[in-house]
C-alpha positions in Angstrom: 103.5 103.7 95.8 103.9 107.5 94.5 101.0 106.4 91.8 98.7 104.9 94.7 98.2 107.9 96.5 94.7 108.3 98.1 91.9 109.4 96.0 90.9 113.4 95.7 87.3 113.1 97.0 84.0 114.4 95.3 84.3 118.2 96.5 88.0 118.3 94.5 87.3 117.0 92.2 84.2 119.2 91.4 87.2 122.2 92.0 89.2 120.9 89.4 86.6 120.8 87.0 85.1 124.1 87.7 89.0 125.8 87.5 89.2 124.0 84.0 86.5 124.8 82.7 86.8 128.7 84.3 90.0 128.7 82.1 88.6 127.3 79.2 86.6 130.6 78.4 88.6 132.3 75.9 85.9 135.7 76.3 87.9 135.8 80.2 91.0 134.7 79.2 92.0 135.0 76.1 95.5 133.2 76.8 96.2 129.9 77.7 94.5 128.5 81.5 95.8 130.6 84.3 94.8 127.7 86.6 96.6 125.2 84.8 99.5 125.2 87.0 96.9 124.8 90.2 95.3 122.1 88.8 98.7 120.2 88.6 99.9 121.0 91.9 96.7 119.9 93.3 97.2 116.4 91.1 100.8 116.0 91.7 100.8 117.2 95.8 98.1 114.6 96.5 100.9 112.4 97.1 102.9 114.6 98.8 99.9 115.3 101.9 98.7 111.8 101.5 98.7 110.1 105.2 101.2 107.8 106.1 98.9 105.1 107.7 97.6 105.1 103.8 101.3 103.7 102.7 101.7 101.2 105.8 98.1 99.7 105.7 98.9 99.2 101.4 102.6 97.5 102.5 100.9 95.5 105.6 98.3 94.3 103.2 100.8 92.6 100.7 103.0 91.2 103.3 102.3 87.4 103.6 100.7 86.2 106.2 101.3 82.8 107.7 98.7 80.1 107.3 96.9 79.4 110.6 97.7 75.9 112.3 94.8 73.5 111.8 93.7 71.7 115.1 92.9 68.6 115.3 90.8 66.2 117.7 91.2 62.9 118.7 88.2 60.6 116.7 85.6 59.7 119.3 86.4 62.6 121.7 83.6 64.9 123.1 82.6 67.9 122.8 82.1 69.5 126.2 
C-alpha cells in the first residue's frame, strides 16, 4: 500500500518542477541541487500525510463481495 499513496496534485507538482529546475542552474548554484533533499521528502512523505480513508476505501474495494440472491417468481403470477 506504501507505493499507492494518493497522487501529488497539479500545483505540487508544478513545485517540484520549478525547485528542480531552480537547482539545475549551475550560474546560482554552482554545486550539486540544494533542493534535492526537499524534493525527496515531499515524494517520500506523501505517504506518510496521505488520509487514512484513502487506505480503507483501497482494502474495502478488494474485499469480495457476496453475490446478490436472485429472486424468483412463480410462472403465471402478476405483477401488481
Amino acid at each position: 500500500m506504501k507505493s499507492t499513496a494518493q497522487s501529488l496534485r497539479e500545483p505540487q507538482i508544478k513545485a517540484l518542477l520549478l525547485l528542480k529546475n531552480m537547482g539545475e542552474n549551475k550560474y546560482i548554484h554552482p554545486g550539486e541541487n540544494p533542493y534535492k533533499k526537499v524534493i525527496e521528502f515531499v515524494m517520500e512523505g506523501k505517504v506518510h500525510v496521505a488520509s487514512p480513508d484513502y487506505y480503507l476505501d483501497a482494502i474495502e474495494a478488494l474485499i469480495p463481495k457476496p453475490p446478490k440472491p436472485i429472486i424468483m417468481a412463480e410462472k403465471g403470477a402478476m405483477k401488481k
